[in-house]
C-alpha atoms as an extended CHARMM CRD file, in Angstrom:
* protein
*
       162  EXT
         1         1  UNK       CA              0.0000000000        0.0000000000        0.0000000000  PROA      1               0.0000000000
         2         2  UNK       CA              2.9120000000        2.8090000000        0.7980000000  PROA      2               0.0000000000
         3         3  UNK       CA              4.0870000000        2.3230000000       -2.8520000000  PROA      3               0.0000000000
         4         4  UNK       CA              0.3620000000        3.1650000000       -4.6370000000  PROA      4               0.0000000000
         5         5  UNK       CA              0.2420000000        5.8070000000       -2.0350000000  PROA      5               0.0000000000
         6         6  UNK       CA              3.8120000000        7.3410000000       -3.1580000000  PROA      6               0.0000000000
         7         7  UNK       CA              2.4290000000        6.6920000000       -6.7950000000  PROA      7               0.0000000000
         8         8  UNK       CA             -0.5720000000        8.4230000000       -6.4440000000  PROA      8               0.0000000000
         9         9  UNK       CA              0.8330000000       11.5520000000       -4.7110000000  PROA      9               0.0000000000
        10        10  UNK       CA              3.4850000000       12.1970000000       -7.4810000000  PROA      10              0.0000000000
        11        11  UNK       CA              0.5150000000       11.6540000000      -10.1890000000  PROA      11              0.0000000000
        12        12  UNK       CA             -1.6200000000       14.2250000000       -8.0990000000  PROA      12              0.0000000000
        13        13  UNK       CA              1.4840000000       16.8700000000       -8.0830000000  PROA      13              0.0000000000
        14        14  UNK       CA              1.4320000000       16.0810000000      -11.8270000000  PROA      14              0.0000000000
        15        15  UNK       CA             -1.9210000000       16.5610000000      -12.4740000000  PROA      15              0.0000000000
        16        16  UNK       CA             -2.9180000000       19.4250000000       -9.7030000000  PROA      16              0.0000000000
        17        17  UNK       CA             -1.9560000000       22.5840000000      -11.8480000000  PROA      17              0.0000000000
        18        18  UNK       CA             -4.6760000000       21.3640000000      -14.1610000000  PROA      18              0.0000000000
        19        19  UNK       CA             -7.1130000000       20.8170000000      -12.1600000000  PROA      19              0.0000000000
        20        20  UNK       CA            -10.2620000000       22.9600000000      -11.4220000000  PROA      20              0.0000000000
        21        21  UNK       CA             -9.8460000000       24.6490000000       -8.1370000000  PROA      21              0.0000000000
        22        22  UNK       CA            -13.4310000000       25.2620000000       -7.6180000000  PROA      22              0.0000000000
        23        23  UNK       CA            -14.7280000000       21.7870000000       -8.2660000000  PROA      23              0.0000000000
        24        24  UNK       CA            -14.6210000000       18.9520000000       -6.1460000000  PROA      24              0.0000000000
        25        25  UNK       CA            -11.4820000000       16.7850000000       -5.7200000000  PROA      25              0.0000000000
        26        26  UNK       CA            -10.9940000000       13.3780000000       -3.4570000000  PROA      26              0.0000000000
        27        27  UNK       CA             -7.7720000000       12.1490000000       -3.1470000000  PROA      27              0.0000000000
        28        28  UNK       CA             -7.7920000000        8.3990000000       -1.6990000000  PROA      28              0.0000000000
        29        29  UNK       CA            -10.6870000000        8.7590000000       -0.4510000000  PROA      29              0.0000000000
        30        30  UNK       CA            -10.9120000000        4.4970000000        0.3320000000  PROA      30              0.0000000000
        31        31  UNK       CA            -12.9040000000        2.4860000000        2.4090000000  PROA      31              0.0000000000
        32        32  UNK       CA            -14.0690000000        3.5910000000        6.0790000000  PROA      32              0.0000000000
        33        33  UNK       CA            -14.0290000000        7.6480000000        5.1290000000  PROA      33              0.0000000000
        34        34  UNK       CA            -15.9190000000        7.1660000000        1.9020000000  PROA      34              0.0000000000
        35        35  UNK       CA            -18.4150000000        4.8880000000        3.4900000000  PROA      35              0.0000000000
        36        36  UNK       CA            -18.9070000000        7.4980000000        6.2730000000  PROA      36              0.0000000000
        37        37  UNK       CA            -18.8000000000       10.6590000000        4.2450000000  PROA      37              0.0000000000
        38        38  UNK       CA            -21.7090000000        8.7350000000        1.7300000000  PROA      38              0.0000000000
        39        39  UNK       CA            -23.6360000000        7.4100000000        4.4360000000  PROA      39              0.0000000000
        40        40  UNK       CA            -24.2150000000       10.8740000000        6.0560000000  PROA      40              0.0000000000
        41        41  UNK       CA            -26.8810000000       13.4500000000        5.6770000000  PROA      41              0.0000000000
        42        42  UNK       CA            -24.9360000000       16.0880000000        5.1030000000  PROA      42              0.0000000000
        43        43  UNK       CA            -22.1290000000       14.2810000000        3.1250000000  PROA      43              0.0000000000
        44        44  UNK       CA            -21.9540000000       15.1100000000       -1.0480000000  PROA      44              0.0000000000
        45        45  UNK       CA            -20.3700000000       11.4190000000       -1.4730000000  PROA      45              0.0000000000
        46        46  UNK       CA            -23.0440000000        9.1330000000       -3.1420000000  PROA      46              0.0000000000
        47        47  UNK       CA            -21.2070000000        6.2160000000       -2.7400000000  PROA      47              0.0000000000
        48        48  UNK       CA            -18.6580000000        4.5070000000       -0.8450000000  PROA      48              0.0000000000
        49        49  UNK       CA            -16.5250000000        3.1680000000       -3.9430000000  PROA      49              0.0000000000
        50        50  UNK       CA            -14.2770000000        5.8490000000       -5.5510000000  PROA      50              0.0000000000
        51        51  UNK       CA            -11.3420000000        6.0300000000       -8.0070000000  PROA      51              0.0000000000
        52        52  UNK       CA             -8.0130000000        7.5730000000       -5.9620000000  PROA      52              0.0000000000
        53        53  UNK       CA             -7.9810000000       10.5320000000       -7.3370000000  PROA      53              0.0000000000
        54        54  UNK       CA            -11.2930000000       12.5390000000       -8.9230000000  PROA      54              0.0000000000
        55        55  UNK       CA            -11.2660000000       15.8760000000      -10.1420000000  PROA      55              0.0000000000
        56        56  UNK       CA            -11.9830000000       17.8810000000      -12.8550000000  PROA      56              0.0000000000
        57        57  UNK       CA             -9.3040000000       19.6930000000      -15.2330000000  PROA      57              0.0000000000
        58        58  UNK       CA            -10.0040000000       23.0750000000      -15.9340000000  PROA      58              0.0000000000
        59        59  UNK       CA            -12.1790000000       24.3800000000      -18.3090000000  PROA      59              0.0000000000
        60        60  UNK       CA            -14.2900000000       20.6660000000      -18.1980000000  PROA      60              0.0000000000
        61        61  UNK       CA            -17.2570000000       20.2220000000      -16.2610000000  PROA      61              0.0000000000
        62        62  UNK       CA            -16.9440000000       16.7280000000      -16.1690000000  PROA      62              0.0000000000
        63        63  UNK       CA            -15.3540000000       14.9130000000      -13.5210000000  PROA      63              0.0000000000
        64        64  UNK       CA            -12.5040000000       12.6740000000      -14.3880000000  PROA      64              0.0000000000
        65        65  UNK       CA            -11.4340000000        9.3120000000      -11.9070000000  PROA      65              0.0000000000
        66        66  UNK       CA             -7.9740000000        7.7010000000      -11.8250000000  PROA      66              0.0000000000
        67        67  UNK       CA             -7.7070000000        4.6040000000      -10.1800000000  PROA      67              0.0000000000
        68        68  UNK       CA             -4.1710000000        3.2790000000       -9.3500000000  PROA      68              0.0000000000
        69        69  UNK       CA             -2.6820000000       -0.1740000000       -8.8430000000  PROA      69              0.0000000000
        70        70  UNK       CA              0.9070000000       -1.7460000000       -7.9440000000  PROA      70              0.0000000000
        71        71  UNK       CA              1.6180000000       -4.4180000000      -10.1920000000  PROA      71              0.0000000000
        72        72  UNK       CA              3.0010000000       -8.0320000000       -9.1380000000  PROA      72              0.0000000000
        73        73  UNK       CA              4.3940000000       -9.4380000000      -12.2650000000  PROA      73              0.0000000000
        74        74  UNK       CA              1.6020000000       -9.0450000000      -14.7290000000  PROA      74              0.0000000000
        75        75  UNK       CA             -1.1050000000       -8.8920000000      -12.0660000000  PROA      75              0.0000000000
        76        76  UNK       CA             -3.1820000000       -6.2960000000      -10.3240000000  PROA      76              0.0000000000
        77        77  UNK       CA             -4.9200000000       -6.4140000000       -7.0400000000  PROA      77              0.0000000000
        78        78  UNK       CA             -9.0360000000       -5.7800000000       -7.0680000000  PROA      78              0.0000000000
        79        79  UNK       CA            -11.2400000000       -5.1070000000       -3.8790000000  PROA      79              0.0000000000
        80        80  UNK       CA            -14.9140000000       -6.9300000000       -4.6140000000  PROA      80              0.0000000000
        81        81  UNK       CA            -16.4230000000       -3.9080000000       -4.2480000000  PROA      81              0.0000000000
        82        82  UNK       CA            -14.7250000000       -2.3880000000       -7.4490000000  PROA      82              0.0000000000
        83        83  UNK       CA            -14.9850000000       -4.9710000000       -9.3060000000  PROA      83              0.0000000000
        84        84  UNK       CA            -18.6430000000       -5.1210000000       -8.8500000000  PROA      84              0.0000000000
        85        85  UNK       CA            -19.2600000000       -1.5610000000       -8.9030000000  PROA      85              0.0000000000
        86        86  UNK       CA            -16.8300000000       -0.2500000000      -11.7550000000  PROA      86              0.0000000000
        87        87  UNK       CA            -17.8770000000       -3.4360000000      -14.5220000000  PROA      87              0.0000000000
        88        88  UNK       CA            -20.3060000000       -3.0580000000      -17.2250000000  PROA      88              0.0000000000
        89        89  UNK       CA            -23.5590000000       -4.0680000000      -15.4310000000  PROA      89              0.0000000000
        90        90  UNK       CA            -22.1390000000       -2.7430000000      -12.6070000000  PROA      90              0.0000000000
        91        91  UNK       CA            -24.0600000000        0.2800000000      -10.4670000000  PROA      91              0.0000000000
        92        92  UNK       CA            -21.1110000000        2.6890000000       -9.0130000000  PROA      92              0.0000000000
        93        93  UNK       CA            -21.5920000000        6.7260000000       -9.8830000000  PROA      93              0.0000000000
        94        94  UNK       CA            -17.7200000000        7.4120000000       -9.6870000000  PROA      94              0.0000000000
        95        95  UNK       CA            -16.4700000000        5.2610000000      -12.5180000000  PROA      95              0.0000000000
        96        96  UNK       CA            -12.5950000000        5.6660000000      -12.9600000000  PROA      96              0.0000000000
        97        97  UNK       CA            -11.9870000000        7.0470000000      -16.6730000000  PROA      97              0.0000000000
        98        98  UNK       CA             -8.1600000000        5.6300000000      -15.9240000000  PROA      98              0.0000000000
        99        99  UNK       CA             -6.9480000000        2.7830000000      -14.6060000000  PROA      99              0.0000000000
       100       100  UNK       CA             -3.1560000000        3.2070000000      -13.9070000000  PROA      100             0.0000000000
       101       101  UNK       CA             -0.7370000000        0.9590000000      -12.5930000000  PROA      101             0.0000000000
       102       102  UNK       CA              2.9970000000        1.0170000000      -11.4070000000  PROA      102             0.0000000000
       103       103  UNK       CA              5.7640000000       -1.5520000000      -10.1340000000  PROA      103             0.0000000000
       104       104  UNK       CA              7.3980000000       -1.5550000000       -6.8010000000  PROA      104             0.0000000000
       105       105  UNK       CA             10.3220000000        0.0970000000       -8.0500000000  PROA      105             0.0000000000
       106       106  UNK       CA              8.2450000000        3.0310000000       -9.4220000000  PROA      106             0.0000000000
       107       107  UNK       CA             10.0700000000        2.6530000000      -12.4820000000  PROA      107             0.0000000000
       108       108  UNK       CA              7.3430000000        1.2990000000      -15.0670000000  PROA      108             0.0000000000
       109       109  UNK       CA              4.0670000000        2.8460000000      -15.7390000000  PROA      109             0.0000000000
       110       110  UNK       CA              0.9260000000        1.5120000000      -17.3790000000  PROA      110             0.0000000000
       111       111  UNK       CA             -2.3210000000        2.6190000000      -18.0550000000  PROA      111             0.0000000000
       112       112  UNK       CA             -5.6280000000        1.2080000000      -19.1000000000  PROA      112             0.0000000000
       113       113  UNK       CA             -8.7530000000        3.3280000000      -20.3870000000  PROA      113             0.0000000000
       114       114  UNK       CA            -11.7690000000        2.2810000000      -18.4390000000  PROA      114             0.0000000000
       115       115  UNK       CA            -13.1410000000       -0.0500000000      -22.0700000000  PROA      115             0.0000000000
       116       116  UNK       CA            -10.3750000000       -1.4240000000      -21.8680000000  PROA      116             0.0000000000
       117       117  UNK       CA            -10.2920000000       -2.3270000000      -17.9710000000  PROA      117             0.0000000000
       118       118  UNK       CA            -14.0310000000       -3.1690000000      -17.9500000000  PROA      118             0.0000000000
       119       119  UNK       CA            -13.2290000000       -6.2110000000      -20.2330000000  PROA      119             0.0000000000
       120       120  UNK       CA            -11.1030000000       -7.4110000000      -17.7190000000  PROA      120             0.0000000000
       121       121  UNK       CA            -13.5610000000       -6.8820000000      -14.6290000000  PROA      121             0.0000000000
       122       122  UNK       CA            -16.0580000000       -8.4290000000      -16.7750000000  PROA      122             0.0000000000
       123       123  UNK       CA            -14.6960000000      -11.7140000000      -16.9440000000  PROA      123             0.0000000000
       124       124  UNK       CA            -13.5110000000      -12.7210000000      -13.3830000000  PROA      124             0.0000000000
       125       125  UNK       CA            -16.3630000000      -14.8250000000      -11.3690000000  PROA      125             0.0000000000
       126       126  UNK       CA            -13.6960000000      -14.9830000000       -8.2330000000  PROA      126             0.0000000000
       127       127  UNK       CA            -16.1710000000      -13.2950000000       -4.8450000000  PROA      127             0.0000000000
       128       128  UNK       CA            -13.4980000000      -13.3700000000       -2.6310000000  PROA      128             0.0000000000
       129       129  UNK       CA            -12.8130000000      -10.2710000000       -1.4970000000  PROA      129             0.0000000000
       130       130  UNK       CA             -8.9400000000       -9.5270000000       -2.8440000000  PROA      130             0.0000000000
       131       131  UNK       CA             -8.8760000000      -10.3890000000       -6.2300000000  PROA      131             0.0000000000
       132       132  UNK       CA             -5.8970000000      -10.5670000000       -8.0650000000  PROA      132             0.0000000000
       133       133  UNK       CA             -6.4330000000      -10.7450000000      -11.8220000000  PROA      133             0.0000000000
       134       134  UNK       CA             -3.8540000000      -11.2950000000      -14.6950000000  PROA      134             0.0000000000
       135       135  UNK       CA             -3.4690000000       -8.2670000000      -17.4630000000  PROA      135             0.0000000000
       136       136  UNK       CA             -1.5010000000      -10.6240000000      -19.9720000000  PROA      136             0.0000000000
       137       137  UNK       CA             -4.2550000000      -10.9340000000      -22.7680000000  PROA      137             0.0000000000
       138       138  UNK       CA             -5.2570000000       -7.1160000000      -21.8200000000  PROA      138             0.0000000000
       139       139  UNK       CA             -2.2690000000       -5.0190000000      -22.9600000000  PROA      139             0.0000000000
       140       140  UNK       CA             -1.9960000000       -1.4040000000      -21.4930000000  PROA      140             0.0000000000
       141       141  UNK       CA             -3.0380000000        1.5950000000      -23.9940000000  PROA      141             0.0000000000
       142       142  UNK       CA              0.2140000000        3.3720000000      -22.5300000000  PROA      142             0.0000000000
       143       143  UNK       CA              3.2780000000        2.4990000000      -21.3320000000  PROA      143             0.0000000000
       144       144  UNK       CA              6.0360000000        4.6970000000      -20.2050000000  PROA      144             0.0000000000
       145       145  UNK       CA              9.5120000000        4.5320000000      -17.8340000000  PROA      145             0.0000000000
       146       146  UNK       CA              8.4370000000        8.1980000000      -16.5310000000  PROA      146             0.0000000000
       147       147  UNK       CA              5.2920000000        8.9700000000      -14.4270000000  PROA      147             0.0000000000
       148       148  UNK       CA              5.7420000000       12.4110000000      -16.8350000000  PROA      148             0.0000000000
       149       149  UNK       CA              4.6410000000       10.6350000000      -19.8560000000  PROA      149             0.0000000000
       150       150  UNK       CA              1.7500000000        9.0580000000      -18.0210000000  PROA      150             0.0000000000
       151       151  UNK       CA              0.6330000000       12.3560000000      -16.4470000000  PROA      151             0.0000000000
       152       152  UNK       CA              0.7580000000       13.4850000000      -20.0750000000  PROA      152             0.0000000000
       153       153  UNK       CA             -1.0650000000       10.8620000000      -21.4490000000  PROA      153             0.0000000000
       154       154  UNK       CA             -3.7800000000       11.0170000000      -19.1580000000  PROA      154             0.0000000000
       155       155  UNK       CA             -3.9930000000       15.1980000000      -20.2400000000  PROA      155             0.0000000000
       156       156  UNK       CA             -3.8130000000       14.5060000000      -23.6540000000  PROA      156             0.0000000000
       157       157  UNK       CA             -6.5740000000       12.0800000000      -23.8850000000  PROA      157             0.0000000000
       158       158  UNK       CA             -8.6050000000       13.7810000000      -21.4880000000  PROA      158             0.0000000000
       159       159  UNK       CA             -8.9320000000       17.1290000000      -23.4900000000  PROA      159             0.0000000000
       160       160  UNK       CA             -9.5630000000       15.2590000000      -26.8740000000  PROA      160             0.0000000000
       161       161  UNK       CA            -12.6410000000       13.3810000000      -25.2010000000  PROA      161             0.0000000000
       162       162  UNK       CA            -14.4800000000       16.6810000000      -24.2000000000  PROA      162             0.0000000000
């Protein structure tokens, strides 16, 4: 866990001069917080299940969710509760538009768009609740040796879908 939290704060000092201020941002936001903060009156969570970071770039209106992984070999870690919520028949509100992963070494970068993720989610049965699933016959849409390029990437395709 201390290496997808290192991973995730360098892609959020990446990312944070493009993002919109005045919108709302969660920054691993996980488990016991986002269940309280969506289970409360007062809260603006809608659900418990959110991508690590979610923000909105400037000038979009749209919110956009990164979710980030340490890879093991060729295999990423799922909690049941993404899995369920983030697939295609699945019911969660904050879908991750990214799915990014790193090693241990912080040296290799990956990155998934959420199609291309959800075919992966879609085919595991497993209802334990740590999955780990294999990304062999799901090849990454980028792949860098600098968390740069994948902060780029991630810009890039986000202004050409709005």
């Amino acid at each position: 866990m201390k290496q997808e939290n290192r991973f995730v704060a360098d892609l959020y000092h990446l990312l944070s001069p493009f993002m919109d201020k005045d919108k709302d941002l969660y920054l691993c936001m996980d488990g016991g917080g986002a269940k309280h903060h969506a289970a409360s009156e007062h809260g603006k969570l809608e659900d418990a299940v959110l991508p690590d970071i979610w923000f909105c770039l400037v000038g979009q209106e749209k919110h956009i969710g990164i979710e980030a992984k340490v890879f093991d070999s060729n295999n990423l870690s799922f909690r049941q509760m993404q899995i369920q919520s983030w697939r295609s028949d699945g019911n969660g509100i904050y879908t991750p538009n990214f799915w990014v992963a790193t090693n241990r070494e912080l040296t290799e970068y990956k990155c998934w768009f959420h199609k291309t993720m959800v075919a992966r989610l879609d085919t595991t049965m497993s209802t334990v609740d740590n999955v780990s699933l294999s990304m062999s016959k799901y090849p990454a849409d980028h792949e860098s040796n600098t968390i740069q390029e994948l902060a780029l990437f991630i810009l890039q395709n986000q202004y050409k879908s709005a």
